[in-house]
C-alpha positions in Angstrom: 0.0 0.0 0.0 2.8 2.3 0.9 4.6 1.4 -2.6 1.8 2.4 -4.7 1.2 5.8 -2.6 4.9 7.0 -2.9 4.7 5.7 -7.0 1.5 7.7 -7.4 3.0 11.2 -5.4 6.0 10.5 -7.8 3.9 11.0 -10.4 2.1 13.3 -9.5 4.9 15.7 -8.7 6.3 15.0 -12.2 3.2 15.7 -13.7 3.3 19.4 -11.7 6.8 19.8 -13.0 5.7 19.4 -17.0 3.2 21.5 -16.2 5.4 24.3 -15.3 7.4 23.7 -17.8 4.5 24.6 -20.9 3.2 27.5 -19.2 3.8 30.6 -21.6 7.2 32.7 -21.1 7.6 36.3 -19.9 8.1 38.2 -23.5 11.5 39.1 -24.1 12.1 43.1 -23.6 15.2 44.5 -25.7 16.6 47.1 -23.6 17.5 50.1 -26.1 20.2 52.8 -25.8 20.0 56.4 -26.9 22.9 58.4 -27.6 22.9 61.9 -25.7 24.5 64.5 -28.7 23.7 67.5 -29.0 25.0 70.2 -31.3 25.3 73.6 -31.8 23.7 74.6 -35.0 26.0 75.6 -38.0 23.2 78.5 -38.5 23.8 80.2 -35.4 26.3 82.8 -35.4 29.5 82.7 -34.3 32.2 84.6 -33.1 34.5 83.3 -35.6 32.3 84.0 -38.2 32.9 88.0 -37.2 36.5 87.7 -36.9 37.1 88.2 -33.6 39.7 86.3 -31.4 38.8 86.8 -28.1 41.6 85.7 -25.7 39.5 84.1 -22.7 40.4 80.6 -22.3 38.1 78.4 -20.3 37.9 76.0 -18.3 35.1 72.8 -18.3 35.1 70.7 -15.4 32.5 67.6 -15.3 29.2 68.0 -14.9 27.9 66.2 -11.4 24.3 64.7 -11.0 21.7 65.7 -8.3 21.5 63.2 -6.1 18.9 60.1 -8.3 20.2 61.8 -11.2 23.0 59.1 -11.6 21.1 56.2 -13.4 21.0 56.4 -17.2 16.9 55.3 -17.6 14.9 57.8 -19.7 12.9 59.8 -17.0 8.8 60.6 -16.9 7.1 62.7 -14.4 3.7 61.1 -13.9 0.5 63.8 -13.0 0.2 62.4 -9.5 4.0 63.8 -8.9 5.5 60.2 -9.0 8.7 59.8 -11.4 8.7 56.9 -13.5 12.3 55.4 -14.5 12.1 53.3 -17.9 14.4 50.2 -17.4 13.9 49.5 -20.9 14.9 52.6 -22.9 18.1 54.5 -21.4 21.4 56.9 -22.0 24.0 55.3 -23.8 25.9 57.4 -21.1 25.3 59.0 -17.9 23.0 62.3 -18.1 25.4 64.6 -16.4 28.4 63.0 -18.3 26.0 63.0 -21.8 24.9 66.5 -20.6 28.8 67.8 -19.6 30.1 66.9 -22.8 27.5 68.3 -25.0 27.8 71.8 -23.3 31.8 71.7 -23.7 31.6 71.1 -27.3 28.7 73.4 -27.9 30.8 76.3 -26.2 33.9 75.7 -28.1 31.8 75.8 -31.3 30.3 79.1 -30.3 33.9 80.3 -31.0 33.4 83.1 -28.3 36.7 81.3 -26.3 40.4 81.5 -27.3 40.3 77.5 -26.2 37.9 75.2 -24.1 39.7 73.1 -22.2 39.0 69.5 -20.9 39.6 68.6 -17.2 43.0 67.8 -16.9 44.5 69.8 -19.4 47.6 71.4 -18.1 47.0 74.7 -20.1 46.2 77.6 -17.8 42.9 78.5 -17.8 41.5 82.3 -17.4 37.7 81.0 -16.4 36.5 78.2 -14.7 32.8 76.7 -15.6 31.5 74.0 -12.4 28.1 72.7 -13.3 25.6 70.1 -11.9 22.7 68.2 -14.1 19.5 69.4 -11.8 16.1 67.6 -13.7 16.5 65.7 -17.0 12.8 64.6 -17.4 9.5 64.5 -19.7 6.5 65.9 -17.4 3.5 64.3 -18.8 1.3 67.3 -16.4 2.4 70.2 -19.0 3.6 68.0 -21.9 6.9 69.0 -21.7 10.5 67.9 -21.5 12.5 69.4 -19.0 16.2 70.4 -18.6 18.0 71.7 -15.8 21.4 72.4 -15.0 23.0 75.0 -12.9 26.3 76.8 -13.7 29.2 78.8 -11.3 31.3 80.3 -13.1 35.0 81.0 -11.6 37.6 84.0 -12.1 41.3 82.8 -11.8 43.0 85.4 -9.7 46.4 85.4 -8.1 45.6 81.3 -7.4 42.4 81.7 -6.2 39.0 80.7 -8.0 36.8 84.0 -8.0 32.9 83.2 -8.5 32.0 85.7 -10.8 28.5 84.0 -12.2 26.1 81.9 -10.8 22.8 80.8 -12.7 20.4 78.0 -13.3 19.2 77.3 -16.6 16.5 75.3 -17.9 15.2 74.5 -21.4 12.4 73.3 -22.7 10.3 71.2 -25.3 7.2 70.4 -26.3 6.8 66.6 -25.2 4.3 64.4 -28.1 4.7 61.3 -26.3 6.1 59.5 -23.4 7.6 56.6 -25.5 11.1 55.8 -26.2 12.2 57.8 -29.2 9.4 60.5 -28.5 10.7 60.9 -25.0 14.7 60.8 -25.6 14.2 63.3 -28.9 12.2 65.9 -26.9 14.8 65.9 -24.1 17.5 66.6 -26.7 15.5 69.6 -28.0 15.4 70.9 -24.5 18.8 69.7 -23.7 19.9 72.4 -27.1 17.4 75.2 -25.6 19.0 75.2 -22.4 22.8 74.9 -24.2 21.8 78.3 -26.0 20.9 80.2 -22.8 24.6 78.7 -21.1 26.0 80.4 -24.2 24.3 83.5 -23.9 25.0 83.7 -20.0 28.9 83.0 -20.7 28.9 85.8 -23.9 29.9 88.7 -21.4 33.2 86.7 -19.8 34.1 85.6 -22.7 36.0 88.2 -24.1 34.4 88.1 -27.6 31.0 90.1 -28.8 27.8 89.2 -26.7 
């Protein structure tokens, strides 16, 4: 009697594990990357383009991340004041490190600065430019997309850093949809917004016409 009750729970937990085994799989999500490159537009004008060499040479320093800032997932904020962070569709780099770079190239093209260096270059610098990445988000109450960043600008003076501008800057964008590409192309056209104003903030350190 025993023999036949341990054969038939054999079974029957062999049976369970088929089952298991047939049930339908969680669909496979393909996480995507979006590169973060934004650039200043050859139809803007340019300091170059007036033939002026201004002599200022400046200095970039990396851009740091408010603190949750850090993670590289596309960023929505929902009506109810909750932020949602997509898993799925993300930065091919770091926000503040995307961000950094895009504002150091867009400066250098502005052609308002004798040189824009990189951190670590061991060329002396005249200015100094600290930021820090404040929002990067879509914000589905007002349909738009959101960038902030604040900047503190530094005077180099007998050794010492001199703060000579402090500002936050935000740009925005008219956000269509909360989606993937929607979501990471209106953040780039706030991301260039707020890369305008930086430029227009810098224009009266820089040495070159405003």
């Amino acid at each position: 009697m025993m023999g036949r009750m341990s054969r038939r729970c054999v079974l029957v937990g062999v049976g369970a594990v088929v089952a298991c085994s047939v049930l339908p799989a969680r669909p496979y999500q393909q996480r995507r990357e979006w590169p973060l490159a934004v650039q200043r537009p050859a139809s803007l004008p340019s300091a170059r383009d007036r033939l002026v060499l201004p002599g200022t040479v400046l200095l970039v320093r990396e851009m740091q991340a408010a603190p949750g800032l850090d993670t590289r997932g596309l960023r929505t904020l929902l009506p109810d004041g909750a932020e949602r962070l997509d898993n799925w569709e993300e930065w091919a780099v770091p926000p503040s490190q995307g961000v950094g770079a895009c504002l150091r190239q867009w400066l250098a093209a502005s052609g308002r600065f004798a040189a824009v260096l990189m951190p670590g270059s061991e060329a002396a610098a005249d200015l100094v430019l600290e930021s820090q990445l404040e929002a990067f988000v879509g914000v589905q109450a007002t349909g738009r997309a959101r960038v902030t960043f604040s900047l503190v600008l530094l005077r180099r003076a007998r050794g010492r850093d001199v703060p000579v501008l402090q500002r936050t800057i935000t740009g925005e964008a008219p956000l269509g949809a909360t989606d993937g590409p929607a979501l990471a192309a209106s953040l780039q056209a706030a991301l260039a917004q707020a890369l305008a104003q930086a430029e227009a903030a810098l224009a009266p350190f820089a040495g070159g016409p405003i």
